[in-house]
Every structure is written in structure tokens, then in C-alpha cells.
C-alpha positions in Angstrom: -10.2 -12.2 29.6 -11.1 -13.0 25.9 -7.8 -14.5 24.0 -7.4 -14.7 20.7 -5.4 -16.2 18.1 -4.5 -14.7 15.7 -2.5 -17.1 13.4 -3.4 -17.2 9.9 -6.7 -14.5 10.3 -6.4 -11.7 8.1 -6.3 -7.9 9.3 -9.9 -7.4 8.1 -11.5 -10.8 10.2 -9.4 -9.8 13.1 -10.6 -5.9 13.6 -14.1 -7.0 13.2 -13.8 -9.5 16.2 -11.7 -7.5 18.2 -14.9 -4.8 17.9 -17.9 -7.0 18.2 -16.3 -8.6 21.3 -15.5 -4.7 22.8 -19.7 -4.5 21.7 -20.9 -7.2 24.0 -19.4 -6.2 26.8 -15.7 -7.8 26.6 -13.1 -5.2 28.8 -10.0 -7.2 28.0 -8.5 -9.2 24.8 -5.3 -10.9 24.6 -4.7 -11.4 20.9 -1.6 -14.0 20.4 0.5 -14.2 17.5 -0.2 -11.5 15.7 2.0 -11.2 12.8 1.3 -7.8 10.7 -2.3 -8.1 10.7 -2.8 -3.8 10.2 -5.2 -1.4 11.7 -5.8 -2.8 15.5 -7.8 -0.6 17.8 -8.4 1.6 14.7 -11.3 4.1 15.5 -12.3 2.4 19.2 -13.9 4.0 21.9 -14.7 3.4 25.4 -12.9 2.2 28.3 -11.3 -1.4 27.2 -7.6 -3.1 26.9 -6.2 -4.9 24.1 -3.1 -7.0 24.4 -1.2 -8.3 21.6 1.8 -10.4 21.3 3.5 -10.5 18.4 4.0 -7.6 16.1 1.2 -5.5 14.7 1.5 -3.8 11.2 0.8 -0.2 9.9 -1.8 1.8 11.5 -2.4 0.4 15.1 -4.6 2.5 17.2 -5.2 5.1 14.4 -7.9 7.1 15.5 -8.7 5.5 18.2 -10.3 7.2 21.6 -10.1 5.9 24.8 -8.8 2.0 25.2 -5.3 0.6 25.7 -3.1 -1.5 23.5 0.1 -3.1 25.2 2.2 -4.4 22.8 4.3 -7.4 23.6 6.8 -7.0 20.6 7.4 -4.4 18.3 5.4 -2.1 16.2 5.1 -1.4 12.5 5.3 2.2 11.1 2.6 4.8 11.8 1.2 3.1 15.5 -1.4 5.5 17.4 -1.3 7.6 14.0 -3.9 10.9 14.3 -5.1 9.1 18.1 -7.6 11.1 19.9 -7.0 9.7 23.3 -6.2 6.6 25.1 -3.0 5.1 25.5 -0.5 2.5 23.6 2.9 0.9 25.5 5.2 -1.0 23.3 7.6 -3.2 25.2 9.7 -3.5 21.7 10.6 -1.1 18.9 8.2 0.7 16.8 8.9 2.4 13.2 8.4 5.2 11.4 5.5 8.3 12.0 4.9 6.6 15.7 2.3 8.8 17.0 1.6 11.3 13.6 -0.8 13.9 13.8 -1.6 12.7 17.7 -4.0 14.8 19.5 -4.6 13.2 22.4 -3.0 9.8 24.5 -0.3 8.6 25.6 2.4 6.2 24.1 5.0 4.9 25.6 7.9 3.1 23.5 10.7 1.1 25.3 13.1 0.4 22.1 14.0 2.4 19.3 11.9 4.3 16.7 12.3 5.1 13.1 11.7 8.3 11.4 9.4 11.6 11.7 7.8 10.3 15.4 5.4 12.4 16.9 5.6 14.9 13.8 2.7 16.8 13.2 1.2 16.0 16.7 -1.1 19.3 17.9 -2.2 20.2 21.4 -6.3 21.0 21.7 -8.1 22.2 25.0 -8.1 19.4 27.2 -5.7 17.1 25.0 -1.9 17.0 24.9 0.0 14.1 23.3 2.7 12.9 25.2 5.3 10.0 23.9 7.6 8.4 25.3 10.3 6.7 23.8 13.5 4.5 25.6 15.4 4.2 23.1 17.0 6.0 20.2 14.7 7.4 17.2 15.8 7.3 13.9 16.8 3.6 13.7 16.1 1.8 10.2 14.6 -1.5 10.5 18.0 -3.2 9.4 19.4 -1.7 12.5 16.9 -2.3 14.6 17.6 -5.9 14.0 21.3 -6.0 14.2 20.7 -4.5 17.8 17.8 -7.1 18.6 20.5 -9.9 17.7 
């Protein structure tokens, strides 16, 4: 297993490490304190597994076809937006449009979510998007944080 760190890299450095190590033949990545760095897993494919600690911003696993993301932490707004397949787990809370426009994949939320989850999601041949979500949706930030205390 590749590891990571992820203190002080920028979102951009990050997501073009994270996709030359999946290029050379890397199966597993554990990325450690991640702290908003946006856009994780965005348009992967392939079979691989991408575990983060910390809390990834806007737009993790967007697009993305095929690999796994286990979050250990929560989620910014708009995780596995328009995924095609694979599958994202979230052992925290994740915000707002979790899982918009999904066509395909799995995602599995333990906490709380924010607004309009799973909204526009759309079934295809061979595809249905599936979430799961532990907690309550609806849940602003500021609440999610007086419930974390």
C-alpha cells in the first residue's frame, strides 16, 4: 500500500499523484490528512482503492468508474457527484447534493447528510445507484457540528 501525505499539497498536486500512482500499477493508496483538497477519484477508472483520512472537499469521486474511496471522516458537499460506477463509504457525515446525477455505484454514508442527496440520480441498463445513508439528511453543517460535539 502507497501512503500519502497530504499536509500542505494542494488539490491539483494531489489528484495528479493519486492518478500516476493508479498508472503504474498501484491498487491501494492511503492518503493521510487530507484537509479539503477537492476533486479526489474524479474521472478514475479501473479496479483500485483509495483511502483518505481526513476530510475531502467538493467533488470527490465525480465522475469516476469503477474504484473505491473509504472515507475516514466526513465529506464536503457534492461527493460521488454524476458517478458512473464504483463505490464510496463515508464513516462520517457528508453535505449537500451527496450522490447528484449518480448513474451508477454505490455510496454508503454513516452520519448525516445535507440537502438535495441523491437528487437527479437516473437508472440506465445495467446501472442503478444505490445510497445509503445512517443518519438523518437535511442537517446544515452548524448542526452537524453541534451533534459531533
Amino acid at each position: 500500500m502507497r501512503i500519502v501525505d497530504a499536509k500542505r499539497i494542494s488539490y491539483r498536486i494531489l489528484n495528479k499523484m493519486l492518478k500516476e500512482f493508479f498508472e503504474r500499477g498501484e491498487r491501494e493508496i492511503l492518503v493521510k490528512n487530507v484537509v479539503g483538497q477537492r476533486y479526489i477519484g474524479d474521472g478514475m477508472k479501473g479496479s483500485c482503492n483509495i483511502i483518505i483520512e481526513g476530510t475531502p472537499g467538493n467533488d470527490m469521486a465525480a465522475y469516476m468508474d469503477g474504484p473505491r474511496i473509504v472515507v475516514r471522516g466526513n465529506a464536503q458537499d457534492a461527493a460521488a457527484n454524476t458517478m458512473n460506477n464504483g463505490e464510496v463509504i463515508v464513516y462520517g457525515n457528508a453535505g449537500d447534493t451527496a450522490g447528484y446525477g449518480m448513474r451508477g455505484g454505490e455510496v454508503y454514508i454513516k452520519g448525516s447528510v445535507g440537502y438535495r442527496v441523491g437528487i437527479h440520480m437516473k437508472e440506465y441498463p445495467g446501472k442503478k445507484p444505490v445510497i445509503v445513508i445512517g443518519g438523518k439528511q437535511g442537517i446544515s453543517w452548524e448542526n452537524t457540528w453541534q451533534a459531533v460535539r
